[in-house]
Backbone as CSV, one residue per row, in Angstrom:
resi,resn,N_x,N_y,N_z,CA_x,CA_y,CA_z,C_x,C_y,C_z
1,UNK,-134.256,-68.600,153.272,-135.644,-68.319,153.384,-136.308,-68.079,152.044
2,UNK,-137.365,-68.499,152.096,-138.668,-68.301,150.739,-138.493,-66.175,150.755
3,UNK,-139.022,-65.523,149.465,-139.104,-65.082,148.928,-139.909,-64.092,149.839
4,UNK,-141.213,-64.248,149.912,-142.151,-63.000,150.681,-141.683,-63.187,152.203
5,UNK,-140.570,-64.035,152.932,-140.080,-63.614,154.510,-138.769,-62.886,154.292
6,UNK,-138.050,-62.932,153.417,-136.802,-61.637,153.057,-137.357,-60.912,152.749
7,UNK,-138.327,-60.342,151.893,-138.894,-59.107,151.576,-139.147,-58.407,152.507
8,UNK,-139.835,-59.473,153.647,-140.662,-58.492,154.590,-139.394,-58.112,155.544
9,UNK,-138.597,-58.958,155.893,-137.668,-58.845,156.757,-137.039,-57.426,156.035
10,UNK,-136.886,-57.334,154.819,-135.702,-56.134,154.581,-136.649,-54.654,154.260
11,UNK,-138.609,-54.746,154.117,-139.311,-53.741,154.369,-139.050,-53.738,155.464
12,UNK,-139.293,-54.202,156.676,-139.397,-54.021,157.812,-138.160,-53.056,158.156
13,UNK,-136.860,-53.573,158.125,-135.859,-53.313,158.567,-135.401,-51.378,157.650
14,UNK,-135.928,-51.266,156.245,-136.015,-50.271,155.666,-137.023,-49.277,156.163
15,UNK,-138.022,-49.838,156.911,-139.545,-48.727,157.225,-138.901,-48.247,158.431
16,UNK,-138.310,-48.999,159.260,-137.218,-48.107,160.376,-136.002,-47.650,160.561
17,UNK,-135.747,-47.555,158.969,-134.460,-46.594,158.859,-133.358,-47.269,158.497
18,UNK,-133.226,-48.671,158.969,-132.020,-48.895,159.568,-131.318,-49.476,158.065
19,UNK,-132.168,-48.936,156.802,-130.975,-49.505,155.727,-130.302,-48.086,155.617
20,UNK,-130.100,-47.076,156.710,-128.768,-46.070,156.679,-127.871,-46.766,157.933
21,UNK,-126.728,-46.524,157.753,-125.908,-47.638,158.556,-126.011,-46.722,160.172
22,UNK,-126.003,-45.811,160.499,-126.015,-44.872,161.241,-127.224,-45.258,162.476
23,UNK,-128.085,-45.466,162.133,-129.496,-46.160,163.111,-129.078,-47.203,163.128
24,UNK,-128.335,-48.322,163.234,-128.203,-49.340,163.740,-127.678,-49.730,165.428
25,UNK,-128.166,-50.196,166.543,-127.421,-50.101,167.866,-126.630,-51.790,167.529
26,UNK,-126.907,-52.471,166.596,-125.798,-53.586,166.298,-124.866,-53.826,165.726
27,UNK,-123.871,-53.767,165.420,-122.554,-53.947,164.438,-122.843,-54.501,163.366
28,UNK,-123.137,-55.449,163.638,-123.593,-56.490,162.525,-124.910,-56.581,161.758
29,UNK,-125.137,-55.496,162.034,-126.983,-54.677,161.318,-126.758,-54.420,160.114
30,UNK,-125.932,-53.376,159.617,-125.557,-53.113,158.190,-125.196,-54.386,157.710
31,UNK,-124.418,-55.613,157.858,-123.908,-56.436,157.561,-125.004,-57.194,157.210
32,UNK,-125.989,-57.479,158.086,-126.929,-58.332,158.622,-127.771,-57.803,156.858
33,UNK,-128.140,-56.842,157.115,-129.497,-56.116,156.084,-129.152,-56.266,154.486
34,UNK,-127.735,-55.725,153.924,-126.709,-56.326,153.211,-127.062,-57.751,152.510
35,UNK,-127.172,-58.646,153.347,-126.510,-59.772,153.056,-128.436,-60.328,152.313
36,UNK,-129.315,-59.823,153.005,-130.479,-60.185,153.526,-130.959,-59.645,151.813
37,UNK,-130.570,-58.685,151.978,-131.046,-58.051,150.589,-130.170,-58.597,148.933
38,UNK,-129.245,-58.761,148.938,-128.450,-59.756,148.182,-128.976,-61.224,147.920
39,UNK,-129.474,-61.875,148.971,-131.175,-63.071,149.360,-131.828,-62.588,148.501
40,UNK,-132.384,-61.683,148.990,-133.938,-61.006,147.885,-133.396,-60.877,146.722
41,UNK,-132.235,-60.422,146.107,-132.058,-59.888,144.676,-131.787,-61.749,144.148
42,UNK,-131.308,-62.799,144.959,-131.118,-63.736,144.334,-132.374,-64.828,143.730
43,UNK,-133.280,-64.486,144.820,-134.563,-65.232,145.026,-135.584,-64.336,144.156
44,UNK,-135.396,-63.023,143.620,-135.964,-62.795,142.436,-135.800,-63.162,141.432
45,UNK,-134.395,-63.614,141.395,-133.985,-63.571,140.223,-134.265,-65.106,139.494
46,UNK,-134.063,-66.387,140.550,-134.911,-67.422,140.541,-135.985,-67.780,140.227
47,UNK,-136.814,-66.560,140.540,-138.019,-66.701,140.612,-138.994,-66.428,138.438
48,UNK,-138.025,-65.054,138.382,-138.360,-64.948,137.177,-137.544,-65.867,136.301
49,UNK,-136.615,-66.615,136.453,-135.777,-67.541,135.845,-136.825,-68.885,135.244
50,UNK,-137.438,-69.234,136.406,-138.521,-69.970,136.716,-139.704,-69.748,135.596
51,UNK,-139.990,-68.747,136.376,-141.117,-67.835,135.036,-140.909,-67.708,133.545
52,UNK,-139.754,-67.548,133.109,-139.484,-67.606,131.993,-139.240,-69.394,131.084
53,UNK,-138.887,-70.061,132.618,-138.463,-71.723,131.879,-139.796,-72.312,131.132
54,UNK,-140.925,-71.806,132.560,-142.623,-72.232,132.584,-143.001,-71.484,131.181
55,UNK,-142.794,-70.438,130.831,-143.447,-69.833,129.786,-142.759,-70.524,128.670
56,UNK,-141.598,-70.806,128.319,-140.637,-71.465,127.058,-141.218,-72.851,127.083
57,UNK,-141.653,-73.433,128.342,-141.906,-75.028,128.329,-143.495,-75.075,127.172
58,UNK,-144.137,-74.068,128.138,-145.459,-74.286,127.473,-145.741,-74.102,126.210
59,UNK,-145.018,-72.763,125.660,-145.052,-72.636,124.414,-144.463,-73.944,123.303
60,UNK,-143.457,-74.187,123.845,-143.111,-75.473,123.217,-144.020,-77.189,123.260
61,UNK,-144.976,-76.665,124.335,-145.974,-77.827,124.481,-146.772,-77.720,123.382
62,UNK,-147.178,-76.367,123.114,-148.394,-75.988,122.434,-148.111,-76.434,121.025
63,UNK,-146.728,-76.170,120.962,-146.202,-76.329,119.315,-146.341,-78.043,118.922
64,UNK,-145.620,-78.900,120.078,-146.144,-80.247,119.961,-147.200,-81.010,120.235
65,UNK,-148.228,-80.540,120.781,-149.683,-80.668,120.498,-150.111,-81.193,118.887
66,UNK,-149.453,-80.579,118.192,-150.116,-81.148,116.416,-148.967,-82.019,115.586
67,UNK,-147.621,-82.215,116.645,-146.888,-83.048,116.312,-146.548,-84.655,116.452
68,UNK,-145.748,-85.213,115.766,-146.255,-86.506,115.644,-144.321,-87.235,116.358
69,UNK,-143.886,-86.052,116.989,-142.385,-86.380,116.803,-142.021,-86.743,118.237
70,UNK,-141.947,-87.897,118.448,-141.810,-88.620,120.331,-140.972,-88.242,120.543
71,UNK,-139.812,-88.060,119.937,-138.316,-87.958,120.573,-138.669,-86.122,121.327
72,UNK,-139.156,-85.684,120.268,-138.941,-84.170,121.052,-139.570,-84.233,121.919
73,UNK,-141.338,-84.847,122.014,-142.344,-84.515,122.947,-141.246,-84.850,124.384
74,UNK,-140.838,-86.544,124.228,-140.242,-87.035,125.533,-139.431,-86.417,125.827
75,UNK,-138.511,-85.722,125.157,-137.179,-84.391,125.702,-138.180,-83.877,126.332
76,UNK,-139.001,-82.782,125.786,-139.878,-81.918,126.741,-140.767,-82.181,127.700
77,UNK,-141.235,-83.552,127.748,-141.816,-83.753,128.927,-140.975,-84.248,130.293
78,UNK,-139.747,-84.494,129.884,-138.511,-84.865,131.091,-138.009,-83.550,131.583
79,UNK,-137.759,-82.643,130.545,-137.340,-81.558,131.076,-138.246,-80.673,131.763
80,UNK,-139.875,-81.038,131.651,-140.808,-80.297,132.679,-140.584,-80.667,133.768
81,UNK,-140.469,-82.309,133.821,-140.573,-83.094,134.924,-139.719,-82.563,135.695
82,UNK,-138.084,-82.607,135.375,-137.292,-82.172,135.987,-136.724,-81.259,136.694
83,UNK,-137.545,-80.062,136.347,-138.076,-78.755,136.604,-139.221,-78.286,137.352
84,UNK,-140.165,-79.727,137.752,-141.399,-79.534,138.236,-142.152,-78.874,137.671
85,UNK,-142.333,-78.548,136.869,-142.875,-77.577,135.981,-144.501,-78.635,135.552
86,UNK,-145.471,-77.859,135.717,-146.901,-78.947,135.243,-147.768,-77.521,135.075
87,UNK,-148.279,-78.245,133.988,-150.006,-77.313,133.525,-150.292,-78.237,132.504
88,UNK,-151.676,-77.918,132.024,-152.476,-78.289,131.986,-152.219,-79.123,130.084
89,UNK,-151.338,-77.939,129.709,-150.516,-78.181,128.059,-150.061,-79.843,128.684
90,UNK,-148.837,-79.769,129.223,-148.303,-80.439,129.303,-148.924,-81.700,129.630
91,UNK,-149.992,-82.013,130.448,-151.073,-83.414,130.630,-151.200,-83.880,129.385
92,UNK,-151.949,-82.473,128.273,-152.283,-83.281,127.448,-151.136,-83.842,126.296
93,UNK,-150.059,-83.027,126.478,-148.627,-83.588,125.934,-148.629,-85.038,125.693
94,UNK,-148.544,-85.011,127.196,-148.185,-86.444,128.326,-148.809,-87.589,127.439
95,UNK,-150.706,-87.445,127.377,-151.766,-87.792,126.892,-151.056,-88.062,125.326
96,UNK,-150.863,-87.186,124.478,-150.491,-87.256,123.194,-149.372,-88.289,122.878
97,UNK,-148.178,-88.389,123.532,-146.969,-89.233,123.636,-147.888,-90.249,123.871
98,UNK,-148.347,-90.471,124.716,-148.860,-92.614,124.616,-149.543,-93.050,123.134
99,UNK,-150.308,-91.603,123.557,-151.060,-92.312,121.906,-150.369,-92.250,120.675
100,UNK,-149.396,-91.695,120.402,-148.141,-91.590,119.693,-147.020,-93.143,119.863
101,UNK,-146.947,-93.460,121.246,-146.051,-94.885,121.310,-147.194,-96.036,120.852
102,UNK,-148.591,-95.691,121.347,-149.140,-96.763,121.398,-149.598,-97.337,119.239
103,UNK,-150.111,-96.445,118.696,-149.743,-96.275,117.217,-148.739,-96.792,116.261
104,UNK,-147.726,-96.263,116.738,-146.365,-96.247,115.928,-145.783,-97.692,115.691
105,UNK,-146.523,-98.490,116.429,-145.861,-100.226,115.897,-147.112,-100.109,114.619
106,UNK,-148.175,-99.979,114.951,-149.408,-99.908,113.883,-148.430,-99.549,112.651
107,UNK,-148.053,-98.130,112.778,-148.075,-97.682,111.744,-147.298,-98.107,110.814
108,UNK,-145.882,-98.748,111.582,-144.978,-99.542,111.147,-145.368,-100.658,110.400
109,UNK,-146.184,-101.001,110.497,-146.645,-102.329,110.310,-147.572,-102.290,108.934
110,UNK,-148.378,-101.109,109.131,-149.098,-100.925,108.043,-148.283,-100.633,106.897
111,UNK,-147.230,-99.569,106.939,-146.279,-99.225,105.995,-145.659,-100.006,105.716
112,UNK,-145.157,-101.108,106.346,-144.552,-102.083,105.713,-145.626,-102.984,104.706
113,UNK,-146.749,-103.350,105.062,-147.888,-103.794,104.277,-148.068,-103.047,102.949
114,UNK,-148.066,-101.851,102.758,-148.525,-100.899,101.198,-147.266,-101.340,100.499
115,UNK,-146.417,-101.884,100.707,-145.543,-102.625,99.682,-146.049,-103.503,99.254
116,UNK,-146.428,-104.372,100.196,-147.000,-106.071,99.825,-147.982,-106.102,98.895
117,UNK,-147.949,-107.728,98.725,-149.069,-107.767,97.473,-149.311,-109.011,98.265
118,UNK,-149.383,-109.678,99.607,-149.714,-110.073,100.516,-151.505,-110.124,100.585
119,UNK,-152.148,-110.525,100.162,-153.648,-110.359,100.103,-153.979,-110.716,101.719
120,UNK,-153.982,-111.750,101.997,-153.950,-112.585,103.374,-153.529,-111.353,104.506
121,UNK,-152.775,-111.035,104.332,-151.838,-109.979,105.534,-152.594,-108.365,105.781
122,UNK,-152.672,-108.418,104.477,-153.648,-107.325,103.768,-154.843,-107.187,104.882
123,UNK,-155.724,-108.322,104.665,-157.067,-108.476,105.314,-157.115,-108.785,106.958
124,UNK,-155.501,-109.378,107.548,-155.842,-109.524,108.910,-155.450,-107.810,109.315
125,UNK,-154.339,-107.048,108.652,-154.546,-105.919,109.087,-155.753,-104.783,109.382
126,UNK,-156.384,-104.997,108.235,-157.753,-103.999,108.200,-158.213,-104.481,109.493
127,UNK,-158.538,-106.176,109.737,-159.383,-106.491,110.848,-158.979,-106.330,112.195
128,UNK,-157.783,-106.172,112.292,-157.189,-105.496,113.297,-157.439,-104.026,113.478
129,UNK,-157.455,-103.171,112.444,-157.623,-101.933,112.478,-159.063,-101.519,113.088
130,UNK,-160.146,-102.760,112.783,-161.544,-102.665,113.196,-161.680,-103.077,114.422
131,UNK,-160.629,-103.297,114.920,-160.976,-103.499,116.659,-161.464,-102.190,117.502
């Protein structure tokens, strides 16, 4: 079970006593409440596990926001994915990586050009750049 129906199940079962083993008319009550509550301590613990992945993801979004480095962005945007993990950082991550793949032949291309003495190559690049 989700998180707030063990809770309530083991308030419930605590607001009438029965987490003393003694008020129980079932055998398997102490056992039952036990087990129920061991649930809750696991499904907290998930929960802030969670909380803490979401907070490490984002911060690390924020940091690659002004970076130019695909390999990390795409690590971190697989590992949101994989995690389900989404806000609003991370879109524009997402957003940043294309325009980062879509560039990077450019840039290649240009850098290979500031060597040249290519005049011709020179001038179809700029006019490309003016598209």
């Amino acid at each position: 079970g989700d998180l707030p129906a063990v809770t309530a199940a083991v308030d419930a079962a605590t607001k009438e006593g029965l987490d003393k083993e003694p008020n129980w008319l079932f055998a398997e009550g102490p056992r039952l409440l036990a087990l129920a509550q061991r649930r809750q301590a696991q499904l907290v613990a998930e929960r802030d596990a969670a909380a803490a992945l979401e907070a490490e993801l984002e911060v690390k979004a924020k940091e690659l926001l002004t970076s130019s480095d695909l390999e990390a962005t795409q690590a971190l945007l697989a590992r949101a994915e994989a995690y389900a993990v989404r806000s609003k950082t991370l879109d524009e991550l997402k957003e940043r990586a294309a325009s980062i793949e879509q560039q990077r032949p450019l840039r290649s291309w240009l850098t290979g050009l500031l060597a040249s003495d290519d005049v011709v190559e020179l001038r179809r690049a700029v006019g490309q750049l003016k598209k």
